[in-house]
ChimeraX commands (.cxc) that place a marker at each C-alpha (Angstrom):
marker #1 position -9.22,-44.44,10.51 radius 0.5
marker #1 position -8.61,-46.02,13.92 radius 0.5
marker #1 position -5.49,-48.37,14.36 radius 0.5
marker #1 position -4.49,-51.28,17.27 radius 0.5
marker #1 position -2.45,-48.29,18.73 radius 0.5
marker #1 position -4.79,-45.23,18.29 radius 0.5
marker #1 position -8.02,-44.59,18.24 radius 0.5
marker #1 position -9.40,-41.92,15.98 radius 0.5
marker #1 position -10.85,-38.89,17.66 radius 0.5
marker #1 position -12.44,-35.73,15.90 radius 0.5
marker #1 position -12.27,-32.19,17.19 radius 0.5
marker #1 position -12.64,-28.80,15.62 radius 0.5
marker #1 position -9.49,-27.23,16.12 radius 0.5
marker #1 position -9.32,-24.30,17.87 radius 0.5
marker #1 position -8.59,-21.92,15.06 radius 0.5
marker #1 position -10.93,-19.07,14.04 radius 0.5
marker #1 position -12.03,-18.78,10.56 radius 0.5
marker #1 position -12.53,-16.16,9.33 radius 0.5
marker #1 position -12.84,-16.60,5.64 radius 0.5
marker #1 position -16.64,-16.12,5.40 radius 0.5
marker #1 position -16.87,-12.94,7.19 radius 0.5
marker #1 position -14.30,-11.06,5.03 radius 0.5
marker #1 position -15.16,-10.21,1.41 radius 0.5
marker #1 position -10.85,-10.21,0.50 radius 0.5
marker #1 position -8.26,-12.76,1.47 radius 0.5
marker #1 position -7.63,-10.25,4.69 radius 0.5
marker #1 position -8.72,-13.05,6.92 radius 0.5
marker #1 position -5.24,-14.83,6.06 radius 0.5
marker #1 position -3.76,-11.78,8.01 radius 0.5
marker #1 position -6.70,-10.85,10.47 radius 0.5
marker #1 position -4.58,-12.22,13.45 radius 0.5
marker #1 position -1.80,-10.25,12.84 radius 0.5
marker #1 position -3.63,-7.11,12.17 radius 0.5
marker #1 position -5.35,-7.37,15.62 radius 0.5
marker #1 position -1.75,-7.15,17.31 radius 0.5
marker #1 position -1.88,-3.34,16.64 radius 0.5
marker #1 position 1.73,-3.47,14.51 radius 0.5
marker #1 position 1.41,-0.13,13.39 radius 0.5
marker #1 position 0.14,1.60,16.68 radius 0.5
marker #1 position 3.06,0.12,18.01 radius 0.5
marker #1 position 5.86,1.12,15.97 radius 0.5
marker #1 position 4.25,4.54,15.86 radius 0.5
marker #1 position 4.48,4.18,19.88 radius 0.5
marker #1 position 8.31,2.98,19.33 radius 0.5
marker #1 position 9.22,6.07,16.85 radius 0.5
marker #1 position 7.62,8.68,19.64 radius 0.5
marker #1 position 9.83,7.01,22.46 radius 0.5
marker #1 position 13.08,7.15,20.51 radius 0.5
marker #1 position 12.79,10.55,19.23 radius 0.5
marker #1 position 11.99,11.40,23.61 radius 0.5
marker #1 position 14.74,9.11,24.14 radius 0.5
marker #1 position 17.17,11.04,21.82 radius 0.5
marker #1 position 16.06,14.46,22.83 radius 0.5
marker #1 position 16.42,13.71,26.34 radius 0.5
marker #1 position 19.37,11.58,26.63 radius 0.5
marker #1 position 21.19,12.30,23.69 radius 0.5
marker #1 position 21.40,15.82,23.18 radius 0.5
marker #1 position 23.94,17.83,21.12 radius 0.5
marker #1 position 26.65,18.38,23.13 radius 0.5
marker #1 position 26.78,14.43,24.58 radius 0.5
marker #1 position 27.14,13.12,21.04 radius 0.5
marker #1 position 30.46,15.05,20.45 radius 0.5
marker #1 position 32.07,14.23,23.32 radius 0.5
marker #1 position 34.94,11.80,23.13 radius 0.5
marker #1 position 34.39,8.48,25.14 radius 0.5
marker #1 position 37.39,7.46,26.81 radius 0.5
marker #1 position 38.95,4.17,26.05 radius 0.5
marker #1 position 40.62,2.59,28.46 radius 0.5
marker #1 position 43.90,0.59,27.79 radius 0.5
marker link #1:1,2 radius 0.2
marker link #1:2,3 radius 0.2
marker link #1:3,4 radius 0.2
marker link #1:4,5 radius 0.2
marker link #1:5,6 radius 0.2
marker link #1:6,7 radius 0.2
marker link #1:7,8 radius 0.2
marker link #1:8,9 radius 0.2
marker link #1:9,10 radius 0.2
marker link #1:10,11 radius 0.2
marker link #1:11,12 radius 0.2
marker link #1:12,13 radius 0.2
marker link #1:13,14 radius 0.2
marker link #1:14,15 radius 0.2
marker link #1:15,16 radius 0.2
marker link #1:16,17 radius 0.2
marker link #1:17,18 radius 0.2
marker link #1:18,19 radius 0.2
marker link #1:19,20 radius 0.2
marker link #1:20,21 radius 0.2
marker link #1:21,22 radius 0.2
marker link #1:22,23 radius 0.2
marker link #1:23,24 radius 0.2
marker link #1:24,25 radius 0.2
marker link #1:25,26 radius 0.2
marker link #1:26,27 radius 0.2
marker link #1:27,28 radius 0.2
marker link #1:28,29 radius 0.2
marker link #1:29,30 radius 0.2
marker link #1:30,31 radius 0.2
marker link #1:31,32 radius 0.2
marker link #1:32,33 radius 0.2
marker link #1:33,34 radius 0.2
marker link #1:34,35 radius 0.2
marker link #1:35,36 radius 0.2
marker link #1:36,37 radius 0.2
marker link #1:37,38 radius 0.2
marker link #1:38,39 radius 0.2
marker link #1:39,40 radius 0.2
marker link #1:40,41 radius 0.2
marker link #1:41,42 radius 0.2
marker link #1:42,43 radius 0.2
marker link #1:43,44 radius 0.2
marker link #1:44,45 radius 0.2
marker link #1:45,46 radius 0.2
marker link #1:46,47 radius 0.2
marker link #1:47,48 radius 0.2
marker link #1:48,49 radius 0.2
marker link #1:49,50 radius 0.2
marker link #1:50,51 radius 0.2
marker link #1:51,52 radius 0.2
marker link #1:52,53 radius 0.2
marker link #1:53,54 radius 0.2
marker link #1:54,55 radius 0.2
marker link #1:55,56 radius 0.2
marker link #1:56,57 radius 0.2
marker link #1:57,58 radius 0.2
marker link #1:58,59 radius 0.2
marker link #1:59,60 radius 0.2
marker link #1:60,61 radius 0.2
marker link #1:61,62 radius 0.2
marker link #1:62,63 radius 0.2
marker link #1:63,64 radius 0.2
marker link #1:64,65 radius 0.2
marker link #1:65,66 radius 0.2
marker link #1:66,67 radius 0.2
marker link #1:67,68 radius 0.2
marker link #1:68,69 radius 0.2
view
């Protein structure tokens, strides 16, 4: 498979595989599982409900922001 301008080379890329070790097509998704996703957006809800019941209490979201002209 070698040309005049390249030479073929062979290397296993670097990409796990994971198909053997899982009895369901999960390894297809077994990257993005290890990201933690859902640990995250848990994380994410807990900070915008602080977020809202520090910073944006009652009385702040009825007052009128001034525009200026």
């Amino acid at each position: 498979m070698s040309t005049a301008y390249k030479a073929y080379f062979y290397q296993q890329d670097r990409a796990y595989h994971y198909a053997n070790r899982r009895p369901d097509m999960t390894y297809l998704i077994y990257d993005e599982q290890l990201l933690g996703m859902d640990d995250y957006l848990d994380n994410l809800q807990e900070y915008m409900t602080f977020y809202e019941n520090t910073f944006l209490k009652g009385d702040m979201l009825q007052q009128e922001v001034p525009v200026p002209n």
